[in-house]
KOLFI-229591 format. One record per residue (C-alpha): residue in three letters; x, y, z. Coordinates in steps of 0.1 Angstrom, whole numbers, padded with zeros to 4 digits, always signed. Example, Ala and Ser with C-alpha at 12.3 -4.5 7.8 and 13.67 -1.06 7.14 Angstrom:
2
ALA+0123-0045+0078 SER+0137-0011+0071 
! end
This chain:
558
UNK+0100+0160-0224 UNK+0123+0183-0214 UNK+0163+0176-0213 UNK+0187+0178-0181 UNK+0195+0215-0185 UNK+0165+0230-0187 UNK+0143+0232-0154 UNK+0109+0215-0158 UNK+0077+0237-0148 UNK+0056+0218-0123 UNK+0020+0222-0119 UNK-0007+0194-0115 UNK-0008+0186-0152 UNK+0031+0174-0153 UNK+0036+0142-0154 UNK+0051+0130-0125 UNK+0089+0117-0140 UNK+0093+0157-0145 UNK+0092+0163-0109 UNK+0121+0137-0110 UNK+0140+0157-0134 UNK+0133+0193-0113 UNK+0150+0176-0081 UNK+0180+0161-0100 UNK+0184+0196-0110 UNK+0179+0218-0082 UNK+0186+0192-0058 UNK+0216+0170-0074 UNK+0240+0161-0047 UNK+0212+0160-0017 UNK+0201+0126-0006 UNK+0171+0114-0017 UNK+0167+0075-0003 UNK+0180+0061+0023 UNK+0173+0027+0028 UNK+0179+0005+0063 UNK+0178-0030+0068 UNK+0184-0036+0107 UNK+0165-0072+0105 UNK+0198-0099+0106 UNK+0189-0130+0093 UNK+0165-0120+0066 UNK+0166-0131+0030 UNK+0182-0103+0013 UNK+0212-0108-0012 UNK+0211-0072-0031 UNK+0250-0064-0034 UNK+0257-0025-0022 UNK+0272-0023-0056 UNK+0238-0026-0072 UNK+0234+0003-0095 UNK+0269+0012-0087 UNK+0255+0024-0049 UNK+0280+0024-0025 UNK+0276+0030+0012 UNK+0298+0009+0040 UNK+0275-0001+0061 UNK+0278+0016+0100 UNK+0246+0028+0105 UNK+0238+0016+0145 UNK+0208-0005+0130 UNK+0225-0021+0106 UNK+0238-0019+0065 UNK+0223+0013+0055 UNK+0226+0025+0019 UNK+0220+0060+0003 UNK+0217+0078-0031 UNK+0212+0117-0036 UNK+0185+0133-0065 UNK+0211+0133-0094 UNK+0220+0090-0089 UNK+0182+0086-0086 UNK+0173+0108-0115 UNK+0201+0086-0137 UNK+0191+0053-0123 UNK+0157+0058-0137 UNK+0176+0075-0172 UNK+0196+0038-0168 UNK+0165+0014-0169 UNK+0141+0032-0191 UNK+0175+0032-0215 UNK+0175-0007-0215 UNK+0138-0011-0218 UNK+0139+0014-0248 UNK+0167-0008-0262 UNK+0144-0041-0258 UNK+0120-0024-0284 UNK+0093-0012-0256 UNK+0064+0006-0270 UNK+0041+0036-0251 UNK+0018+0013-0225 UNK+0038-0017-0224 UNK+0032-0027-0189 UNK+0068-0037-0165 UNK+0060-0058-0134 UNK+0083-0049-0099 UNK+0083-0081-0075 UNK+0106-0066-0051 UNK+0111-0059-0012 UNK+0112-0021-0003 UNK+0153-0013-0011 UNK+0165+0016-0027 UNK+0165+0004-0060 UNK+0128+0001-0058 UNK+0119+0036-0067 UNK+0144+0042-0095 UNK+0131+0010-0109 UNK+0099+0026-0111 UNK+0106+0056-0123 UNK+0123+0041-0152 UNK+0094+0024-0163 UNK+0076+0055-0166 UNK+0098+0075-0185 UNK+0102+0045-0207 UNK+0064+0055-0209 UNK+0060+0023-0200 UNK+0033+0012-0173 UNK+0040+0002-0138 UNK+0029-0028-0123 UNK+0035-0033-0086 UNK+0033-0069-0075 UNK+0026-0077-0037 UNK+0053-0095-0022 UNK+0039-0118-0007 UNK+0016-0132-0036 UNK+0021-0168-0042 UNK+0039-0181-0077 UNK+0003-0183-0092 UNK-0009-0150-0080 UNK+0021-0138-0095 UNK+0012-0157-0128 UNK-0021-0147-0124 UNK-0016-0106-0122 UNK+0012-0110-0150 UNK-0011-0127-0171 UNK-0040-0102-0164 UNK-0016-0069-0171 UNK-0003-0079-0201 UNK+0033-0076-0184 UNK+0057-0082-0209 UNK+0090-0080-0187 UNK+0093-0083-0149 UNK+0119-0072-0125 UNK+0126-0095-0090 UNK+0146-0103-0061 UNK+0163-0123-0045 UNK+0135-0133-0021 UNK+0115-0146-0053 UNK+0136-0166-0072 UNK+0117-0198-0059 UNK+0082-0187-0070 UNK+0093-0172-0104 UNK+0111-0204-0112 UNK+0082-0220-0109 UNK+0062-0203-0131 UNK+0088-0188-0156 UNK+0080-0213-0185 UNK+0041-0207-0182 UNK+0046-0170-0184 UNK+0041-0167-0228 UNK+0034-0128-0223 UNK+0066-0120-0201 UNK+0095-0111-0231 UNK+0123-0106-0203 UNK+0128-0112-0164 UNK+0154-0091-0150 UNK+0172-0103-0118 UNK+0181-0078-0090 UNK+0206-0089-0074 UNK+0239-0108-0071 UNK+0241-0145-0087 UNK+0213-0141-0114 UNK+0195-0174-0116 UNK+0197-0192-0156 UNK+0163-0185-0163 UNK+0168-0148-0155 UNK+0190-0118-0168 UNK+0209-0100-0147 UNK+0198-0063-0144 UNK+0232-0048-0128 UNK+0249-0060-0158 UNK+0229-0049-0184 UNK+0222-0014-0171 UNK+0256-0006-0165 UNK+0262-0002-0203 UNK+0230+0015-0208 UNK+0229+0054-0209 UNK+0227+0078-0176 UNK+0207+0102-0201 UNK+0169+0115-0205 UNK+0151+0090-0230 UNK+0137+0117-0245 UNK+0097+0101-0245 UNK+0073+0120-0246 UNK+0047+0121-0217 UNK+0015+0139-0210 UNK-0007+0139-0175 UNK-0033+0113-0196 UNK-0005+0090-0209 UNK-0012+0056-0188 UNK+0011+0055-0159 UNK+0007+0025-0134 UNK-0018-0005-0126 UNK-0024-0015-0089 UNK-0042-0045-0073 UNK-0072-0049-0058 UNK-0096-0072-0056 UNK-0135-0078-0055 UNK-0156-0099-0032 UNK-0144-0129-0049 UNK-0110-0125-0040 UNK-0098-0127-0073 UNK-0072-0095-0077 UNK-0083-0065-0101 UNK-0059-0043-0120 UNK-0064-0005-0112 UNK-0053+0015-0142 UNK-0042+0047-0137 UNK-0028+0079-0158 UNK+0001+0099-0149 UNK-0028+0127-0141 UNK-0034+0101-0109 UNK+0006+0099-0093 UNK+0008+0138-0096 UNK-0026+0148-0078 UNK-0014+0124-0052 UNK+0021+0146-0050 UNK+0000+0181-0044 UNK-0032+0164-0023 UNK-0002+0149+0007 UNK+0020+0179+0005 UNK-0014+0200+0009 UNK-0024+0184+0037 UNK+0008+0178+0058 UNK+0032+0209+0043 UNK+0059+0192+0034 UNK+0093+0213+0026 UNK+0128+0201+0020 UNK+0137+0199+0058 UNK+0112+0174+0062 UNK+0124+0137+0066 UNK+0098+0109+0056 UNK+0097+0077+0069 UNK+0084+0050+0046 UNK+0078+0015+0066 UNK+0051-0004+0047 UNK+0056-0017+0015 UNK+0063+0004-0014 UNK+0039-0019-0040 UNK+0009-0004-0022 UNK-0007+0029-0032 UNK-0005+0040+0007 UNK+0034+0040+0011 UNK+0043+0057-0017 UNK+0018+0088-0023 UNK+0021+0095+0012 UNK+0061+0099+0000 UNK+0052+0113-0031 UNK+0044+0146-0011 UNK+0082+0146-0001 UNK+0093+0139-0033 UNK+0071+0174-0046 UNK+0090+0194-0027 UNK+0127+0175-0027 UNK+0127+0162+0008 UNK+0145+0129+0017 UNK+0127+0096+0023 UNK+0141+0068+0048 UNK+0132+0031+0036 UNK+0131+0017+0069 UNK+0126-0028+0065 UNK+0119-0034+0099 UNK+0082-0028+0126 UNK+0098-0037+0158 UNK+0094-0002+0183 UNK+0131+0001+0188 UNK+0137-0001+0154 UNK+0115+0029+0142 UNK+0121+0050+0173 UNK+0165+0043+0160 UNK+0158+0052+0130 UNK+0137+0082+0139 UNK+0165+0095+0161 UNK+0193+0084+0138 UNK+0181+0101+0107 UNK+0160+0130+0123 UNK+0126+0116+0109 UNK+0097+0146+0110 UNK+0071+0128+0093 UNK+0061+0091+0102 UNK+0033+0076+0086 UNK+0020+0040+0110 UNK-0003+0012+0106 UNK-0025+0006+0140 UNK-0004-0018+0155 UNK+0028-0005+0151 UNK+0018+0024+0167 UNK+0003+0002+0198 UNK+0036-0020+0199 UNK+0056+0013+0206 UNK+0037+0027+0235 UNK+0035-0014+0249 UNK+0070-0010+0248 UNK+0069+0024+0270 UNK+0048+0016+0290 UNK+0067-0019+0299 UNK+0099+0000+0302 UNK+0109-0020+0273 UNK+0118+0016+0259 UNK+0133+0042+0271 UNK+0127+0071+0253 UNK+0155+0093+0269 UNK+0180+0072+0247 UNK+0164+0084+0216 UNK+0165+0117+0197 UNK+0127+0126+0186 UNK+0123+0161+0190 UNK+0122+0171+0155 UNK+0095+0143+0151 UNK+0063+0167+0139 UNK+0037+0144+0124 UNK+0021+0106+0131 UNK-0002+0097+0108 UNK-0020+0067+0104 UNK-0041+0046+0077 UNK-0052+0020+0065 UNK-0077+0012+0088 UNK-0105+0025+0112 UNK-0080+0042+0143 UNK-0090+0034+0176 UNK-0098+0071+0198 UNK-0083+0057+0230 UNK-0049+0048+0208 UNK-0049+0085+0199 UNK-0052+0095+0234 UNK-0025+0074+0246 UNK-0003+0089+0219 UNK-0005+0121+0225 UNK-0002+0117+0266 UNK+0033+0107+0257 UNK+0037+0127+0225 UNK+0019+0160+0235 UNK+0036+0182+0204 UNK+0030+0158+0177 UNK-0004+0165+0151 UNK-0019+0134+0142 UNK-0038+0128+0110 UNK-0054+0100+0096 UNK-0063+0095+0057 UNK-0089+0074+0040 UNK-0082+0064+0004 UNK-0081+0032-0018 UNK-0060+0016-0049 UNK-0090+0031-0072 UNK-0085+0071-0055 UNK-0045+0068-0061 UNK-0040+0060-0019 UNK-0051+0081+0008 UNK-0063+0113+0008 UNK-0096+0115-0013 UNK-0110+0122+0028 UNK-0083+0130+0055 UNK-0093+0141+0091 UNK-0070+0170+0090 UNK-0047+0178+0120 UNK-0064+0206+0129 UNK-0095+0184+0136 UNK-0079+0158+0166 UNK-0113+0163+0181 UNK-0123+0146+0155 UNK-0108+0113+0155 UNK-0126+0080+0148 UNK-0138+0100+0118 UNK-0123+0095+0085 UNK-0126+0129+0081 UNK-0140+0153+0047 UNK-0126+0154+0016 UNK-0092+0161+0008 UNK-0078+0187-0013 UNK-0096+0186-0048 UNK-0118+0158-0036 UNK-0154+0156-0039 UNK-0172+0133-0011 UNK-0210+0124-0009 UNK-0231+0093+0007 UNK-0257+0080-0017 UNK-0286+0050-0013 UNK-0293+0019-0035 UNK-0302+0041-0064 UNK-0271+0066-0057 UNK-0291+0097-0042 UNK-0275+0114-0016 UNK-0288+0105+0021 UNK-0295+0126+0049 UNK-0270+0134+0072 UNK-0265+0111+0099 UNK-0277+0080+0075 UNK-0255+0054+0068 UNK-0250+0051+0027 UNK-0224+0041+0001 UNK-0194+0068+0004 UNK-0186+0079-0031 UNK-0158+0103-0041 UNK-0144+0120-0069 UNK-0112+0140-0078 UNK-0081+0143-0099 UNK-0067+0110-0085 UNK-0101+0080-0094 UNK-0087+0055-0116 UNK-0091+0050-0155 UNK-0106+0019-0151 UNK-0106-0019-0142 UNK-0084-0033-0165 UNK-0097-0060-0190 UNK-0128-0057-0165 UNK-0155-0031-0184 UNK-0180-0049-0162 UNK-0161-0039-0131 UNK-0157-0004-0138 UNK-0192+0000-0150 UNK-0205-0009-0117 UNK-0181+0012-0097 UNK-0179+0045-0120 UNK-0203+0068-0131 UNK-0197+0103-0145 UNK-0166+0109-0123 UNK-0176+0090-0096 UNK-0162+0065-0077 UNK-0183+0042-0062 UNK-0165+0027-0029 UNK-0182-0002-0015 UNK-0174+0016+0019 UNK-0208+0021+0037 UNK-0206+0053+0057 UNK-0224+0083+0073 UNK-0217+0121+0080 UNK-0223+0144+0115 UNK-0236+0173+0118 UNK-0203+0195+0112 UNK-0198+0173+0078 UNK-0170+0145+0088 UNK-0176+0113+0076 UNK-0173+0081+0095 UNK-0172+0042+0084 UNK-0195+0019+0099 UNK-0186-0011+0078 UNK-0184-0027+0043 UNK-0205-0036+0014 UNK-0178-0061+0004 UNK-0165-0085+0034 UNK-0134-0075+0031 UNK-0113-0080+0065 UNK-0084-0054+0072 UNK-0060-0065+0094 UNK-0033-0051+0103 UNK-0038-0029+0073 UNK-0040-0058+0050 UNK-0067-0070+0034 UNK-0084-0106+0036 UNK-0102-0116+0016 UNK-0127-0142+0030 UNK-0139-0162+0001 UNK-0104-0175-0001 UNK-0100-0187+0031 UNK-0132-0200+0027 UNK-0125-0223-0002 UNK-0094-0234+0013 UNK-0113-0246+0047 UNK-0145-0264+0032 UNK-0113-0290+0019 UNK-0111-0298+0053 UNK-0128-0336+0059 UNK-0151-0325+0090 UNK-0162-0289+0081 UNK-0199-0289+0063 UNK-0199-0248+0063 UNK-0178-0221+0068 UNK-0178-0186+0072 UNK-0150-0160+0079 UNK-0160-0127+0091 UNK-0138-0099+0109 UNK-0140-0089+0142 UNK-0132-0057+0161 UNK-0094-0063+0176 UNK-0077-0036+0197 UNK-0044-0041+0179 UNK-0046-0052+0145 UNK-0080-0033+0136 UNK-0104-0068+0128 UNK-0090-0101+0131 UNK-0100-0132+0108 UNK-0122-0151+0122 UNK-0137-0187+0112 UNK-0174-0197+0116 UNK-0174-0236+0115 UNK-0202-0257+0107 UNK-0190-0295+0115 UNK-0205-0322+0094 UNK-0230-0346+0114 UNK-0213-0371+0136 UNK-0180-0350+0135 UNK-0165-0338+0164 UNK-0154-0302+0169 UNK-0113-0303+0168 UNK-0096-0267+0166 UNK-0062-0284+0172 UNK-0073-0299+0135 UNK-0081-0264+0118 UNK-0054-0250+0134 UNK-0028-0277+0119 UNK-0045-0277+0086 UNK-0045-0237+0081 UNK-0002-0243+0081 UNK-0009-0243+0042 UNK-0022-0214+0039 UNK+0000-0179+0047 UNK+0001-0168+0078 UNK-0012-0134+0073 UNK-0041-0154+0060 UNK-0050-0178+0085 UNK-0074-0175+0106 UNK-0068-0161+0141 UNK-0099-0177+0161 UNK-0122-0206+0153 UNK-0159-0207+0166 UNK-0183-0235+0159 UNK-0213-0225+0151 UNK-0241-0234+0126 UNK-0231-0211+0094 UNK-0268-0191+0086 UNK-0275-0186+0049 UNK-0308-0172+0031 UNK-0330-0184+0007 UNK-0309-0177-0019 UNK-0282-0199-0003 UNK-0261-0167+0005 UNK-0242-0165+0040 UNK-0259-0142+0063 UNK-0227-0127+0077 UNK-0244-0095+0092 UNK-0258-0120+0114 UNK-0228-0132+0122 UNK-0215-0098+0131 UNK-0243-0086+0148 UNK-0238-0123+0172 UNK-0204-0122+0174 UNK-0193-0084+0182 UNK-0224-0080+0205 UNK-0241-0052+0184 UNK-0235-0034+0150 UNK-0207-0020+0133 UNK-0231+0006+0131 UNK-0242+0013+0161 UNK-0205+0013+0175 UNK-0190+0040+0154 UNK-0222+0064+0157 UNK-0216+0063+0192 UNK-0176+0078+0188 
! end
């Protein structure tokens, strides 16, 4: 590793903490983050001296808090200083269980110059999720939140693995230590370790048809293609201003930043979806790049269009580039876009935990004819569409899309099963079933697994499934996505009522208050629940009933 004074070379075999290092020195007293938090009323109790960051809050949207390349650089010196000083070893794996704030990112960075692993935690897994992925990771020390301190505490004497848990925050909870205090004595300096692209950098989580979350291991080789494939595709520079909405423990967020961050350009954590809210903080901080999910983008031109918005009160016209992910993009949402914003390119990337994020296949924004496809491969990405027996199809035959690139995952932690089945010299096998046109883009026409993406979340339906068949009238169940203009699919319940039951939605709706409400789901249909000989659901039939023809069919027809 190389120290402060001397100016790191980057190429695509650096590991990605010297990219840190090349800003702080070229870059020093720019800003890096900003971070906004316009939503009054939420739970958030992260003092502004955290990490001695001090910015009074008069921003028109609310607190707004700021650090430049140098204070991020010695953030991350700061935490990797204490975990070296805890007796960390190379791989020891550091859970985050935080909101998106600014402290997020130097957080993370200091794992991985501790050479530590990073282990994002969705924030809204439950306490035994939370348990669960700890336990599956091998986490030895977490860092949390405020917003959390209910779900650790319930768990925090089950968790034998877990050496420390650091609070963030003011008022650290007894079971916890407070991470202000202890970094403030630690030192602002370079630890010194050692790091090369194949050192293990961070695990992610997905999960299989069961539901049950997987951890994606990656190298450090995986976060810095991710920093050269997005600033490839969308050109980047300095001037640019990102704006980062969803959250930051998702692959998506971040290594659509990450092609900022190549390049020294600022980021704006933005905690807030409402249309006013972006289109402020667009104006306010002369956002370039904005990276959506479906329905925000639908919720801001509702809001035109109802006058709720006038767009004459905002400053946009250094806005360059929408993009969207996540999931399948409706054409007519396009086209309504750029009727209002004529001048804006529009891309949309395909990716998923295992290919590092988006960008294995991008649609390109030279290629707007284009959209409803996914796109072709992105920049050092291989992309091909193979059979049962992993042949390559025809073109226009719907197979298995398969990538491979600098960014595919190690492997399935603790799970050699797992990764045997979806990795094979290089490739990575994506459940995604998939064809290609004529001119070579590729388009999804549905899933092997039964996932449901909502929103740009996923569902997983044998979850929700488990938690309905409790219910005292339901014999069967089966929950299946449909096509939804807004949120991309929407859950939806198949219900099989036990003889001499009556049907009562009222009921499921009631009981469902247990579960999350991202998770619940959105429409109820009684139904007998088909299953084959082998006692499986049929839920292509279900599809094929319900949405009135294929998945197929439909998007061979865009």
């Amino acid at each position: 590793m190389t120290t402060p004074l001397e100016l790191p070379t980057i190429d695509e075999t650096t590991p990605i903490t010297d990219i840190l290092e090349r800003n702080a020195i070229l870059y020093g007293d720019d800003v890096s983050l900003v971070e906004i938090s316009p939503e009054e009323g939420e739970t958030r109790r992260i003092t502004w001296k955290d990490f001695d960051l001090i910015e009074p809050p008069t921003h028109p949207l609310g607190l707004r808090r700021s650090t430049t390349w140098k204070k991020f650089n010695e953030l991350s010196n700061r935490f990797a200083n204490l975990l070296l000083s805890r007796g960390v070893q190379k791989g020891d794996k550091v859970a985050i269980l935080l909101m998106n704030c600014l402290e997020w990112l130097p957080i993370y960075f200091g794992i991985l110059k501790a050479g530590c692993v990073a282990v994002p935690l969705n924030f809204r897994y439950a306490a035994e999720e939370i348990k669960y992925c700890l336990e599956l990771s091998d986490s030895s020390y977490l860092v949390f939140g405020p917003e959390f301190i209910g779900r650790v505490e319930t768990i925090c004497d089950q968790l034998d693995g877990v050496k420390s848990l650091f609070f963030l925050g003011e008022n650290s909870p007894t079971f916890a230590e407070s991470l202000h205090n202890l970094t403030s004595y630690a030192s602002r300096e370079n630890p010194g370790v050692k790091l090369t692209s194949e050192d293990e950098a961070a695990i992610y989580f997905s999960s299989g048809t069961t539901g049950f979350p997987k951890a994606i291991l990656h190298p450090h080789r995986s976060l810095t293609s991710a920093c050269f494939t997005e600033q490839r595709h969308h050109s980047q520079t300095r001037q640019d201003v990102f704006l980062c909405i969803p959250p930051l423990y998702h692959t998506g967020a971040k290594m659509h930043w990450f092609g900022s961050f190549l390049v020294g350009g600022k980021a704006v954590l933005l905690r807030g979806v409402k249309p006013k809210t972006i289109l402020h903080a667009v104006s306010e901080e002369r956002c370039t790049i904005v990276w959506l999910l479906v329905p925000w983008a639908q919720d801001i031109l509702d809001a035109i269009d109802s006058k709720e918005v006038d767009l004459s009160g905002y400053v946009l016209s250094q806005w360059r580039l929408m993009h969207i992910g996540a999931q399948p993009v409706p054409p007519s949402l396009i086209k309504r876009w750029k009727k209002i914003f004529p001048l804006h390119e529009y891309d949309t990337n395909y990716g998923l935990s295992e290919s590092i994020g988006p960008g294995c296949v991008h649609l390109g924004v030279e290629n707007i004819h284009k959209v409803g496809a996914i796109g072709k491969p992105g920049y050092r990405w291989e992309a091909r569409i193979v059979d049962e027996n992993r042949q390559e199809v025809a073109q226009g035959e719907v197979g298995e899309l398969a990538v491979k690139g600098p960014g595919v995952m190690r492997e399935y932690y603790h799970d050699p099963e797992a990764t045997k089945a979806t990795l094979a010299d290089g490739w990575l096998f994506t459940g995604d079933m998939a064809c290609k046109d004529e001119d070579g883009f590729i388009y999804l026409v549905d899933r092997k697994k039964d996932v449901v993406i909502t929103g740009g979340e996923n569902l997983y339906p044998v979850q929700i499934e488990d938690f309905l068949r409790r219910h005292d009238d339901i014999k069967d169940v089966a929950v299946i996505g449909l096509p939804d203009p807004r949120l991309g699919e929407i859950a939806v319940a198949i219900v099989e009522i036990k003889p001499g039951r009556e049907p009562n939605e009222e009921s499921l709706v009631k009981f469902c208050e247990a579960l999350p409400r991202y998770k619940r789901p959105k429409k109820f249909i009684f139904d007998v629940v088909p299953r084959n000989p082998t006692g499986k659901i049929e839920k292509p039939k279900l599809r094929e009933k319900y949405c009135g023809k294929s998945l197929v069919a439909t998007q061979i027809e865009r």
